[in-house]
C-alpha atoms as an extended CHARMM CRD file, in Angstrom:
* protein
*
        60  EXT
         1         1  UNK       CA             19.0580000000        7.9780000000       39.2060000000  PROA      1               0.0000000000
         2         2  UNK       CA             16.6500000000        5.2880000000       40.1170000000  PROA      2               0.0000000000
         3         3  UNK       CA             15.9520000000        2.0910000000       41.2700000000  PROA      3               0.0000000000
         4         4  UNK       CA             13.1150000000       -0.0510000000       42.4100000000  PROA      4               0.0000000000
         5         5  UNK       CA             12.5470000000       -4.3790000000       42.5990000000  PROA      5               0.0000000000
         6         6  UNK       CA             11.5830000000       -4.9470000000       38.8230000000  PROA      6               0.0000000000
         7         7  UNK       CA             15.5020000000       -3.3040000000       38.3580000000  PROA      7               0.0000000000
         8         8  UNK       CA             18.8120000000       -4.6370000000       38.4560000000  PROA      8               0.0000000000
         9         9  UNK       CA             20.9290000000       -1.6330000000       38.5800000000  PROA      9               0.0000000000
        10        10  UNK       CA             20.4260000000        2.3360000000       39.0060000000  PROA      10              0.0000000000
        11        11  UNK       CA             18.9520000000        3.7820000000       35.9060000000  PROA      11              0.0000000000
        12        12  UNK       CA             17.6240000000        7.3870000000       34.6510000000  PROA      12              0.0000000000
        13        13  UNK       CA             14.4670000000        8.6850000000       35.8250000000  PROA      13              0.0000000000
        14        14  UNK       CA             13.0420000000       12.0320000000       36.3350000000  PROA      14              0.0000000000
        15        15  UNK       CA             10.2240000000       13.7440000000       38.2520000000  PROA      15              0.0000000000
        16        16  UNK       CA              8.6020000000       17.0050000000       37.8140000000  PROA      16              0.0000000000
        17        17  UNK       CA              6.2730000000       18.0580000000       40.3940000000  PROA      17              0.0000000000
        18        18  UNK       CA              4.3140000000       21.5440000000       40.5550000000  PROA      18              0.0000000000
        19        19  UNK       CA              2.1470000000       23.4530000000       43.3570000000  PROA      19              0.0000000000
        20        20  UNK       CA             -0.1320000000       26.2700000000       43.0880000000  PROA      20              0.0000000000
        21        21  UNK       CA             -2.2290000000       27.9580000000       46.1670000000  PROA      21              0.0000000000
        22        22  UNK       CA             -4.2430000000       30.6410000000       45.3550000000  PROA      22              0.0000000000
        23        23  UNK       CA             -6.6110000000       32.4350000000       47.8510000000  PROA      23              0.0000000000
        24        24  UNK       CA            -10.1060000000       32.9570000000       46.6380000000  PROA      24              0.0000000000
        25        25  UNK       CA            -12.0920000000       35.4820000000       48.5030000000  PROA      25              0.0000000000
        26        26  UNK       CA            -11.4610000000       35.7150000000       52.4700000000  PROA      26              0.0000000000
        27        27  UNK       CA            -12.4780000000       31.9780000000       53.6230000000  PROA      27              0.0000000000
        28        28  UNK       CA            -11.2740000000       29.9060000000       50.8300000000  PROA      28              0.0000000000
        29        29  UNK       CA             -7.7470000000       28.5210000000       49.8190000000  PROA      29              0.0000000000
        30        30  UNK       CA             -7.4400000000       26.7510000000       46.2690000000  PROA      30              0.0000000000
        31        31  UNK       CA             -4.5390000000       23.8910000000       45.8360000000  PROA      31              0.0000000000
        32        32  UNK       CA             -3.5150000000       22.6260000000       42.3470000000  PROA      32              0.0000000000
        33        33  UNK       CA             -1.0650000000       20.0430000000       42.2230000000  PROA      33              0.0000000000
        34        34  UNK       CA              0.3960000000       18.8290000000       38.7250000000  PROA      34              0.0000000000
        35        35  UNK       CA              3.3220000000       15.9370000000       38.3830000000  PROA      35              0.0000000000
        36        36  UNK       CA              4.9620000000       13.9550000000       35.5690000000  PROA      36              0.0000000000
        37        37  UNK       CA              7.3270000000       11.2140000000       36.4040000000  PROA      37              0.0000000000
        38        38  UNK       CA              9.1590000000        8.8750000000       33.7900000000  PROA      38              0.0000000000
        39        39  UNK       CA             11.6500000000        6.1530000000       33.7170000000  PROA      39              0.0000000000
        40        40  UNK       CA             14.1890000000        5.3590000000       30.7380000000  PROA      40              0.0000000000
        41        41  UNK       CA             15.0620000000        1.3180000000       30.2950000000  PROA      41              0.0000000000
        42        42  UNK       CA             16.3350000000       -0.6200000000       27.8040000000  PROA      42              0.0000000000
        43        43  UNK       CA             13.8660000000       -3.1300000000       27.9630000000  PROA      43              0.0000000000
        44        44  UNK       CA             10.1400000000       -2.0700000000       27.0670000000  PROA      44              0.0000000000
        45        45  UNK       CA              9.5180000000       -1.6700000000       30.7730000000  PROA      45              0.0000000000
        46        46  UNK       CA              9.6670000000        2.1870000000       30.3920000000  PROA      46              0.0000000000
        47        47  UNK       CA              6.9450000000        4.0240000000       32.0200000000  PROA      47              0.0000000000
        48        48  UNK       CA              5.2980000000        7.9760000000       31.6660000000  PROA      48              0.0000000000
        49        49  UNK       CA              3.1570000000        9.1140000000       34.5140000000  PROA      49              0.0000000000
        50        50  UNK       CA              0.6960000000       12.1170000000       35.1330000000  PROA      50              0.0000000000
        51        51  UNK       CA             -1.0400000000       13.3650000000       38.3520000000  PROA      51              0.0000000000
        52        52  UNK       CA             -3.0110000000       15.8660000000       38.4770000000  PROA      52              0.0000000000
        53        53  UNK       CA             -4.9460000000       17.1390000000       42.0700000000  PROA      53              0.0000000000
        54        54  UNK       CA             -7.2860000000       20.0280000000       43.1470000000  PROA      54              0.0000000000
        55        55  UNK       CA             -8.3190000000       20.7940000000       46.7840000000  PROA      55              0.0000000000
        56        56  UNK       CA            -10.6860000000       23.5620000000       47.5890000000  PROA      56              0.0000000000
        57        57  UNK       CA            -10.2400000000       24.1530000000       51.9480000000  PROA      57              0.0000000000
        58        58  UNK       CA            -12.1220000000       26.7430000000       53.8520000000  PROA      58              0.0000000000
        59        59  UNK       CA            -10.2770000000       28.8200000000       56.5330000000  PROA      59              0.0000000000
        60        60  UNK       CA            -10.8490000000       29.7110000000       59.7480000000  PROA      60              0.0000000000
């Protein structure tokens, strides 16, 4: 359940987020994000979202 300002009452919504870290060689640490997030209104005011992130850190 949801609800922001553009809403008058709680509504469906769902979110689906994923994380993936993956060491590559001794130094290095690789991050890949992935999310999908979508409301369900009456009204044509329904919305589908995708993220999608990759980060590449060195350790020490």
């Amino acid at each position: 359940m949801a609800k922001d300002d553009s809403r008058d009452s709680f509504g469906f919504a769902s979110t689906i987020d994923v994380e993936g870290v993956f060491g590559l060689y001794k130094d290095w640490m690789l991050v890949l994000r992935g999310g999908w997030d979508s409301t369900v209104r009456e009204s044509s005011d329904s919305y589908d979202g995708l993220i999608f992130n990759a980060a590449l850190t060195r350790r020490f």
